[in-house]
N, C-alpha and C positions, 0 to 999 in steps of 0.2 A: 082550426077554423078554415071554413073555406075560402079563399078571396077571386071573384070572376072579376076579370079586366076585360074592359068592352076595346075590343081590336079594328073593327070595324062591323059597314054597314052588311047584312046577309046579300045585298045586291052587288056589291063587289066582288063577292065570287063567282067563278067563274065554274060552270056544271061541268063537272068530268073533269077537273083540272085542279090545278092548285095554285096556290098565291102564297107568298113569304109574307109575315110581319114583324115586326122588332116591337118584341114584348117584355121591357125591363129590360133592355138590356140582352134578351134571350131571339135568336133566328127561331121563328115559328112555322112549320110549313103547315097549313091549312088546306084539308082540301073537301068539296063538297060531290057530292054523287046523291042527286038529284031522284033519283029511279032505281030499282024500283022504290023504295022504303025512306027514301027523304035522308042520309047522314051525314055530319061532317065529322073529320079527325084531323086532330092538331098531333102532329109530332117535331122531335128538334129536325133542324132545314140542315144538318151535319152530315155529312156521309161519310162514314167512319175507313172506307176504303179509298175514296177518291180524297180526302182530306179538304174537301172544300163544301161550303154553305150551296148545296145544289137540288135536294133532295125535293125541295115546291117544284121545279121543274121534269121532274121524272115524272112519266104515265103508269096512270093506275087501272085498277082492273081488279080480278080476283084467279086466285089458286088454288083449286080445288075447296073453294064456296070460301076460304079465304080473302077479306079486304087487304089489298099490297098495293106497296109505290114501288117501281121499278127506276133505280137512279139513272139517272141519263149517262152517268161517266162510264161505271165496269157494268152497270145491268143489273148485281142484286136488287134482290129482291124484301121488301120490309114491309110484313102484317103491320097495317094501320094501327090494332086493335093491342097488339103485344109490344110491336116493336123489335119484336126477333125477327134476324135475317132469315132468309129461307134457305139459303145455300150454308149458311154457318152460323149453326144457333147459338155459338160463345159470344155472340155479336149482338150488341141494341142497341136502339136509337130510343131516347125520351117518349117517351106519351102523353098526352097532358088529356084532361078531361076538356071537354065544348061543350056550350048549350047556345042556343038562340033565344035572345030573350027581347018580346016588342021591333023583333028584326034587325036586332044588334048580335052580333059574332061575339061571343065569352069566350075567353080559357083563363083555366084557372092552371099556375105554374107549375104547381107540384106537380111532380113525376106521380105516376097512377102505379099502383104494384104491376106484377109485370101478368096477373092472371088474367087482363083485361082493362079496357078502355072503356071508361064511358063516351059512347057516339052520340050523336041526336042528327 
């Protein structure tokens, strides 16, 4: 079963960027991209190389039509959508599904297999 946790409001985010929230317990980095197509992604806020919750603060963008957060500490790079590093695919970070729903922020905790992300 599915279970959506309302994290916050959609106007709290911040377009092109991202924002942490503490969901159960869980560092969630959230981020929304506004343009063209309206999506957000929820992944864990871990960066598995710098060892620290920093991953909402890295700049996003894409890689060759790829959605990525580029971490602020060493600079990997991590598909929104899978989760795999771009520099070393033995590497992932959580993915959790999002929706907006009545202009409430959802994720739901479960990790998403790694073929993809549900965006909205």
């Amino acid at each position: 079963m599915v279970r959506w946790i309302d994290v916050c409001s959609v106007d709290d985010l911040q377009p092109d960027s991202g924002v942490c929230a503490l969901v159960e317990g869980e560092q969630v980095a959230i981020f929304w991209m506004p343009e063209p197509d309206a999506k957000a992604y929820a992944v864990g806020n871990y960066d598995p190389f710098g060892n620290a919750n920093v991953l909402s603060r890295g700049l996003i963008g894409d890689i060759g039509g790829q959605p990525v957060v580029a971490s602020p500490l060493y600079k990997q790079h991590f598909n929104l959508e899978t989760g795999v590093c771009l520099e070393d695919e033995a590497v992932k970070i959580p993915v959790y599904a999002i929706r907006i729903e009545n202009g409430s922020v959802q994720v739901n905790l479960s990790s998403l297999p790694q073929d993809g992300a549900q965006a909205l």
